[in-house]
MMTF fields as JSON, N, C-alpha, C and O atoms, coordinates in Angstrom:
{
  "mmtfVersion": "1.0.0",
  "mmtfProducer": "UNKNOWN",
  "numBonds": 403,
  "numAtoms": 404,
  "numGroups": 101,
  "numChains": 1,
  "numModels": 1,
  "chainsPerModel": [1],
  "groupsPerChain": [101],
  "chainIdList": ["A"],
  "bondAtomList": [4, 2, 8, 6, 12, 10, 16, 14, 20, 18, 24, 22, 28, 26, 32, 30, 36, 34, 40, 38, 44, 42, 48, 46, 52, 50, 56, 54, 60, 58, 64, 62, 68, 66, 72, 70, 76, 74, 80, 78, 84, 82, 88, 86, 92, 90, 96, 94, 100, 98, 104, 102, 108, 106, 112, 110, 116, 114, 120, 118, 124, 122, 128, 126, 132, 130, 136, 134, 140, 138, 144, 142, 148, 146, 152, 150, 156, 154, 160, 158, 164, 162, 168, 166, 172, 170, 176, 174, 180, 178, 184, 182, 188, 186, 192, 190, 196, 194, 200, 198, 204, 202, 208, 206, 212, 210, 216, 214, 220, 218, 224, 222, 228, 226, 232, 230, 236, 234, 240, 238, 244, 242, 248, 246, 252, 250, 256, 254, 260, 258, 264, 262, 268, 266, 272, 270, 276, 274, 280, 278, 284, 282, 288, 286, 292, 290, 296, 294, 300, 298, 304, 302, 308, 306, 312, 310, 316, 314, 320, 318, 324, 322, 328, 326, 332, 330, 336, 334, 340, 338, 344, 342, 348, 346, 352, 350, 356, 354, 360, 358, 364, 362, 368, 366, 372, 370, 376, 374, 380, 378, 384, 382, 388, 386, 392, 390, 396, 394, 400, 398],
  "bondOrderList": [1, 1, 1, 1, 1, 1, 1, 1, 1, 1, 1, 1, 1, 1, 1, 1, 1, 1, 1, 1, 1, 1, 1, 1, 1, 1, 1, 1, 1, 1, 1, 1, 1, 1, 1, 1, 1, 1, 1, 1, 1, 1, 1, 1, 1, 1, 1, 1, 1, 1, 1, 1, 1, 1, 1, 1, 1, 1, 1, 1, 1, 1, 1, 1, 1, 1, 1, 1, 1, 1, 1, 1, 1, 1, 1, 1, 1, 1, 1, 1, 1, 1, 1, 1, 1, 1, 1, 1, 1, 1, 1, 1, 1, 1, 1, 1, 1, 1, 1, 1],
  "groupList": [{"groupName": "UNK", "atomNameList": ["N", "CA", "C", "O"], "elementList": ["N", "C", "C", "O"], "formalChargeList": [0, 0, 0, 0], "bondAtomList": [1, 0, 2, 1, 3, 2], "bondOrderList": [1, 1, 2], "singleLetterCode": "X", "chemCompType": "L-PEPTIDE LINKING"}],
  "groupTypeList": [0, 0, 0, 0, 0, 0, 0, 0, 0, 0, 0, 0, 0, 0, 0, 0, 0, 0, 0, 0, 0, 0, 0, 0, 0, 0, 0, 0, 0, 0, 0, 0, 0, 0, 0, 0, 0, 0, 0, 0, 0, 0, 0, 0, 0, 0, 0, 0, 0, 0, 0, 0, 0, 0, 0, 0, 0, 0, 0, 0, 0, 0, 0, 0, 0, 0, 0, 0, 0, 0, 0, 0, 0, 0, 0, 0, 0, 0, 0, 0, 0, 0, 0, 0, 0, 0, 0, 0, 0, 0, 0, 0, 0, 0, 0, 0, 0, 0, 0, 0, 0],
  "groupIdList": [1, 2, 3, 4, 5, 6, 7, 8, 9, 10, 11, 12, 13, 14, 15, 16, 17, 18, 19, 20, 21, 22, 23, 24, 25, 26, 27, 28, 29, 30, 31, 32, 33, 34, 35, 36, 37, 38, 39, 40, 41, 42, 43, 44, 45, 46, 47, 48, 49, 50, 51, 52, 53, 54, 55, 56, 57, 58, 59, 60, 61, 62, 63, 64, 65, 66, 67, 68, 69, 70, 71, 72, 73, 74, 75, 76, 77, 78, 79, 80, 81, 82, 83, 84, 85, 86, 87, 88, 89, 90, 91, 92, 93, 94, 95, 96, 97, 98, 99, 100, 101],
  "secStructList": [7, 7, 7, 7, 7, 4, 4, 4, 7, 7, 7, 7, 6, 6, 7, 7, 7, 6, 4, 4, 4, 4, 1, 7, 7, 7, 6, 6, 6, 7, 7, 1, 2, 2, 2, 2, 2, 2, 6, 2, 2, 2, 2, 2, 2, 2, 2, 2, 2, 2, 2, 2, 2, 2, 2, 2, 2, 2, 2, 1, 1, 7, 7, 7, 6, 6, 2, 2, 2, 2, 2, 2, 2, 2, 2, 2, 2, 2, 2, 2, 2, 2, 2, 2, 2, 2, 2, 2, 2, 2, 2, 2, 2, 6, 6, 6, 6, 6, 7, 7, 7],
  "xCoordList": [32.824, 31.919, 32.382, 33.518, 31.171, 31.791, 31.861, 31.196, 32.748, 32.924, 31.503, 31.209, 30.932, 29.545, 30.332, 31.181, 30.175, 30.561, 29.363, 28.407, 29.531, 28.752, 28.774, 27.76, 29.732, 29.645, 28.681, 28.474, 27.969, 26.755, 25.366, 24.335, 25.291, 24.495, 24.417, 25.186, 23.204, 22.698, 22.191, 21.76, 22.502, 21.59, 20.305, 19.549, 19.674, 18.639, 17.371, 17.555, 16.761, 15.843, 14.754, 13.896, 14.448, 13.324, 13.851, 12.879, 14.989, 15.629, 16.774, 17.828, 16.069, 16.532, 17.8, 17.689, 19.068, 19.596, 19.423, 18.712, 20.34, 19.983, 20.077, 19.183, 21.073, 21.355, 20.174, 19.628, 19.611, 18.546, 17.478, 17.226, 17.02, 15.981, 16.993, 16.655, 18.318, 18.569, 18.572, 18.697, 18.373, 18.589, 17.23, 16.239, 17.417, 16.858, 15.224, 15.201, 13.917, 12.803, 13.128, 13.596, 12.628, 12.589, 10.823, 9.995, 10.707, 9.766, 8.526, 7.34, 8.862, 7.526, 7.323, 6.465, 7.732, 6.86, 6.315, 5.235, 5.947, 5.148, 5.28, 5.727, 4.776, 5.156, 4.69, 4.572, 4.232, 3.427, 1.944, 0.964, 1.787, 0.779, 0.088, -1.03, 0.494, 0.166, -0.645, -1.826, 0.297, -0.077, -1.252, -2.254, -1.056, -2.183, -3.469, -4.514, -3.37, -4.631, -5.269, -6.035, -4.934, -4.955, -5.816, -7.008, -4.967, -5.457, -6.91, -7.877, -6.657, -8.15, -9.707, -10.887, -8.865, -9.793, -10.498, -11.714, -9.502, -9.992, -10.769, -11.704, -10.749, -11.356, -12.675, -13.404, -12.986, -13.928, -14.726, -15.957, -14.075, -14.689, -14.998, -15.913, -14.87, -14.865, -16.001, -16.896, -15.904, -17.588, -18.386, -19.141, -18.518, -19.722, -20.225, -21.308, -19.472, -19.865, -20.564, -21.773, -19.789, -20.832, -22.321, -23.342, -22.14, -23.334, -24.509, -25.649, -23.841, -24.722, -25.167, -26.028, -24.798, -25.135, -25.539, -26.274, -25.42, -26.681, -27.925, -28.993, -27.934, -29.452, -29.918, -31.064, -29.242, -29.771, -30.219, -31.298, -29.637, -29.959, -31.481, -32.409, -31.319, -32.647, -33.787, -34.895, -33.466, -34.483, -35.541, -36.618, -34.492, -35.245, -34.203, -33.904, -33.986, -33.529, -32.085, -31.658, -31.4, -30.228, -30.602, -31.11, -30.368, -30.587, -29.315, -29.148, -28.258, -26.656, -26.126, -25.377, -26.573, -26.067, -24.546, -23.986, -24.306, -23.058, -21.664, -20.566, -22.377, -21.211, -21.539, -20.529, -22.306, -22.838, -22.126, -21.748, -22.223, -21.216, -19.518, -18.913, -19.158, -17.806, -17.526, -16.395, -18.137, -18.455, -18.082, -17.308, -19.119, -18.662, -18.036, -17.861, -17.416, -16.182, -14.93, -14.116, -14.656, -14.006, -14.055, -13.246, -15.023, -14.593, -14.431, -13.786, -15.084, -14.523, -12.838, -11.981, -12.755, -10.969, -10.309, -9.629, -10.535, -10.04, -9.8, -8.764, -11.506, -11.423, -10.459, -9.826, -10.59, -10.068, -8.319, -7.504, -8.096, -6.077, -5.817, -4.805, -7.299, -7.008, -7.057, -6.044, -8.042, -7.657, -6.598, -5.855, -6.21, -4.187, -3.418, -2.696, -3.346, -2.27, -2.207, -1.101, -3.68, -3.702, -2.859, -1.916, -3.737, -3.47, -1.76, -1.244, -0.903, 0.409, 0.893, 1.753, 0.644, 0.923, 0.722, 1.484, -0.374, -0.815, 0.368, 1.236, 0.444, 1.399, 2.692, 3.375, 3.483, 4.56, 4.723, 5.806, 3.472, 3.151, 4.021, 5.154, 3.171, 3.304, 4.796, 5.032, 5.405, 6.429, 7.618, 8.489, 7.549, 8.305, 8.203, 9.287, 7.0, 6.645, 7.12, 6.628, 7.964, 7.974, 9.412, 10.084, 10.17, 11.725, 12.008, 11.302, 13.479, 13.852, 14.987, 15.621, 15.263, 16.228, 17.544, 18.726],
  "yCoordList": [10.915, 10.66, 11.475, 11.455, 12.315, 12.927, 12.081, 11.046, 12.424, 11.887, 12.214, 13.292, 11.107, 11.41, 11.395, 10.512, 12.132, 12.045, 11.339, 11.986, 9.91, 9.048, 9.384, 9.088, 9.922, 10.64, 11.429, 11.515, 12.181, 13.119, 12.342, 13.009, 10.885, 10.23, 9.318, 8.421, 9.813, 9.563, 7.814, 7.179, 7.462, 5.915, 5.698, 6.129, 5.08, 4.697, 4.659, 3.722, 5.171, 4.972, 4.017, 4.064, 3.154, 2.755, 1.449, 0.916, 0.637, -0.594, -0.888, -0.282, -2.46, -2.999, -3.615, -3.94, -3.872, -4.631, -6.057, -6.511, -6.967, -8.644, -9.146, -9.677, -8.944, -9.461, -9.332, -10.32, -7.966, -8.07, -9.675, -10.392, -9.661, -10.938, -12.506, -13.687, -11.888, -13.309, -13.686, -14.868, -12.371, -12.371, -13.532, -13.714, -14.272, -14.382, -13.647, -12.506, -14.392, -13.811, -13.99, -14.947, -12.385, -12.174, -12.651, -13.1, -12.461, -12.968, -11.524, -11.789, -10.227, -9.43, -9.71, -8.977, -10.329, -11.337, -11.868, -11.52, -13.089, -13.764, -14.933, -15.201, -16.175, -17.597, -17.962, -17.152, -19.347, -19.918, -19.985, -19.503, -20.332, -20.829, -19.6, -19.704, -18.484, -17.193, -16.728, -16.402, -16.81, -16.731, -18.021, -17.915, -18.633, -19.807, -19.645, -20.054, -18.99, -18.583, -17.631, -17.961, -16.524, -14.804, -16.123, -16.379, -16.484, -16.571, -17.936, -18.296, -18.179, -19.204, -18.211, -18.383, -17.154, -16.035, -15.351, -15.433, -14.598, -14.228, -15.232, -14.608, -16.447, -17.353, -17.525, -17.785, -17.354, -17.639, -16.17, -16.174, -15.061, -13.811, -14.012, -13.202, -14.351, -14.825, -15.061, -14.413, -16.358, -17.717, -16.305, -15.76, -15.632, -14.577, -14.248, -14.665, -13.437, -11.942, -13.193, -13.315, -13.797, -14.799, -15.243, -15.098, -15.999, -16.182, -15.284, -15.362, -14.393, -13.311, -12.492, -11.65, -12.545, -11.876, -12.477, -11.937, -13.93, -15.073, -14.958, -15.112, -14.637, -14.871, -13.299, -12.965, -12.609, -11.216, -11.391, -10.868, -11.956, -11.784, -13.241, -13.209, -14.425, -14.86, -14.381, -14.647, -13.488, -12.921, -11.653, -11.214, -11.263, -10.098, -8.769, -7.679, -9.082, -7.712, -7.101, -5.982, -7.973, -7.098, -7.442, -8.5, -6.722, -6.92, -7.079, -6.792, -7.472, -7.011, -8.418, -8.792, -9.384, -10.712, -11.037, -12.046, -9.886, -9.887, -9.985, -10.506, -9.085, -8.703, -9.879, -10.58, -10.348, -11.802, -13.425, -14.484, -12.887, -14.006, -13.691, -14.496, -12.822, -12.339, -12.629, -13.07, -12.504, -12.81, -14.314, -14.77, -14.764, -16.445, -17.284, -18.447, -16.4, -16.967, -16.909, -17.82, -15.763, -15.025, -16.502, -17.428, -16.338, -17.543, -19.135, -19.93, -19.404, -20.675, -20.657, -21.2, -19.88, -19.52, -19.876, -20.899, -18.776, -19.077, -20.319, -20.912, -20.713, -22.764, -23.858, -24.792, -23.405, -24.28, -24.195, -25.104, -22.905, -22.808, -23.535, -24.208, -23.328, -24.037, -25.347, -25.831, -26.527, -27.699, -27.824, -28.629, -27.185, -27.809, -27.497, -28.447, -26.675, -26.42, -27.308, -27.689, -27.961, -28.588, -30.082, -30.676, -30.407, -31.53, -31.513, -32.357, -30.471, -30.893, -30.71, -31.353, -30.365, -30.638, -31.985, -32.83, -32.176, -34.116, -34.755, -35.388, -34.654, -35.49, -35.072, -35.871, -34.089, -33.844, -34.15, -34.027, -34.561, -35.508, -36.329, -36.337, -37.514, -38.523, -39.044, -40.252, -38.433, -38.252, -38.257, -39.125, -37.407, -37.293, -38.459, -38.866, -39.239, -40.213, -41.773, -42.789, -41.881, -43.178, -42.45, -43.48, -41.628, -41.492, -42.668, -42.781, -43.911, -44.388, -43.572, -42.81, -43.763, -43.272, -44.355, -44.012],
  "zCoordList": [-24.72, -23.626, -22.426, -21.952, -21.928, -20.651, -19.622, -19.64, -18.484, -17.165, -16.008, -15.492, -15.882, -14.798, -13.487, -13.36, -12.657, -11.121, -10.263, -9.836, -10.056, -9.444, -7.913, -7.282, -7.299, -6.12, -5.285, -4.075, -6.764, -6.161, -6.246, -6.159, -6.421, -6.542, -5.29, -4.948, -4.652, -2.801, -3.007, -3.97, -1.565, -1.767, -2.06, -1.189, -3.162, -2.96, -1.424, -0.648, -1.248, -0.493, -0.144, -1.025, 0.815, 0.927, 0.342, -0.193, 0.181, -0.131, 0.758, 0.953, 1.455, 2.537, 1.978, 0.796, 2.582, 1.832, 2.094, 2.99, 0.988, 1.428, 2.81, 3.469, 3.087, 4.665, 5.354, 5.843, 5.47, 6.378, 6.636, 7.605, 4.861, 4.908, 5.54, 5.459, 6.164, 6.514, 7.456, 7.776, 8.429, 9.691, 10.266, 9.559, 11.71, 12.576, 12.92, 13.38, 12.659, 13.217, 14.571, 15.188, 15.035, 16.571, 16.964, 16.171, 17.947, 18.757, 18.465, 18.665, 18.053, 17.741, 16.21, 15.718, 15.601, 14.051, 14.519, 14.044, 15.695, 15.338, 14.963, 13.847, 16.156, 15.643, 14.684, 13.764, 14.512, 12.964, 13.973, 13.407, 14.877, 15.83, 15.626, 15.122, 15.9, 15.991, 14.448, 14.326, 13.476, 11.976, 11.762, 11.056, 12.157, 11.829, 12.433, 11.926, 13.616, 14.049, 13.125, 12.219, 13.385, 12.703, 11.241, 11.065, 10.727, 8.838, 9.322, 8.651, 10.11, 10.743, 10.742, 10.438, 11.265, 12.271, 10.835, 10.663, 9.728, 8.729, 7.784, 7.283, 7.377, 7.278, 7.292, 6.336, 8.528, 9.492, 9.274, 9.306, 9.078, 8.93, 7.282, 7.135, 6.543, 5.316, 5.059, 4.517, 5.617, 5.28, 6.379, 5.574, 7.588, 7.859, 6.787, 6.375, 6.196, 5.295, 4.117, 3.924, 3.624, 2.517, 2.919, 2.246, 4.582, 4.946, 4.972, 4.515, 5.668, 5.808, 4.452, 4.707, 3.145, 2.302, 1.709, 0.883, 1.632, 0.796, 1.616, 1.024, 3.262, 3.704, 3.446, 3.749, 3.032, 2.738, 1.196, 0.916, 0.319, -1.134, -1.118, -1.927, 0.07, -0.058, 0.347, -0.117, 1.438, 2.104, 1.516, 1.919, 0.163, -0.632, 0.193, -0.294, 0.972, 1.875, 1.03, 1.315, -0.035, -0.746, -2.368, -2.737, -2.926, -4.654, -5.045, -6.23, -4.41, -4.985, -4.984, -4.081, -6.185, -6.51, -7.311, -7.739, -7.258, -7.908, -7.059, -7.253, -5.84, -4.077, -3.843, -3.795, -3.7, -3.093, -3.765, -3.263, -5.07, -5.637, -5.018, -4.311, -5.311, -4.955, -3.336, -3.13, -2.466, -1.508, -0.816, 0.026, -1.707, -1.681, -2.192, -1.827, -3.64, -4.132, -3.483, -3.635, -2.654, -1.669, -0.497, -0.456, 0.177, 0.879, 0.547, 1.232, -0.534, -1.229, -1.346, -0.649, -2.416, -2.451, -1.293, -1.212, -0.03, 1.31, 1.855, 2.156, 1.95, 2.508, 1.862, 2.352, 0.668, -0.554, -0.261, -0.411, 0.164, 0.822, 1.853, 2.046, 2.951, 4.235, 4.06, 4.563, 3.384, 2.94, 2.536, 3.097, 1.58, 0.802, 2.046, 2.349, 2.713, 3.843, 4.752, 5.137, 5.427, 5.928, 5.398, 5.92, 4.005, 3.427, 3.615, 4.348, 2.888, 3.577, 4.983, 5.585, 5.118, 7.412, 7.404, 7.875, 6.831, 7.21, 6.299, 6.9, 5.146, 4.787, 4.897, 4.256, 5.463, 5.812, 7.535, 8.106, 8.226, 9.103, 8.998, 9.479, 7.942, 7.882, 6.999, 6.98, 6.55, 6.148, 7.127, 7.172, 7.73, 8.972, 9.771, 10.188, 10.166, 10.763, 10.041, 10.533, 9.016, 8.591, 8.593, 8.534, 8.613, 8.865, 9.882, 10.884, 9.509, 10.466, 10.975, 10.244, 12.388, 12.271, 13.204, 13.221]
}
């Protein structure tokens, strides 16, 4: 077996090391308040584009029932995350709330 010289072999690129993910979020990430809005906001842009492309596919004005399903499966999916998320906030609420201490 020859001898490889691992020496001429450069660092990997474009790989953070571990430590990094342990560090401290600074304040330009972004609170949860902040993230909770933003994913509210897309949401909300969500159920539009559905709305708006069901009164286009009733109105005769789009033939494209297929974007239109996708559309509103798209925002079902969405609503359907924001209920469970919610649902645990409420019961990690209430959880927190029967701690004696």
């Amino acid at each position: 077996m020859s001898d490889i010289n691992l020496a001429s072999i450069g660092p990997v690129s474009g790989v953070k090391p571990a430590a990094d993910a342990l560090k401290p979020k600074t304040a330009e990430q972004g609170t949860f308040s902040e993230w909770l809005s933003q994913s509210l906001s897309e949401v909300d842009h969500l159920q539009q584009i559905s709305d708006n492309a069901a009164q286009k596919l009733i109105s005769g004005e789009s033939k494209d029932i297929h974007g239109t399903m996708i559309a509103m499966q798209k925002s079902g999916i969405a609503l359907d995350l924001v209920v469970e998320i919610r649902n645990k906030v409420i019961a990690a609420y209430e959880e927190v709330k029967r701690m004696q201490f």
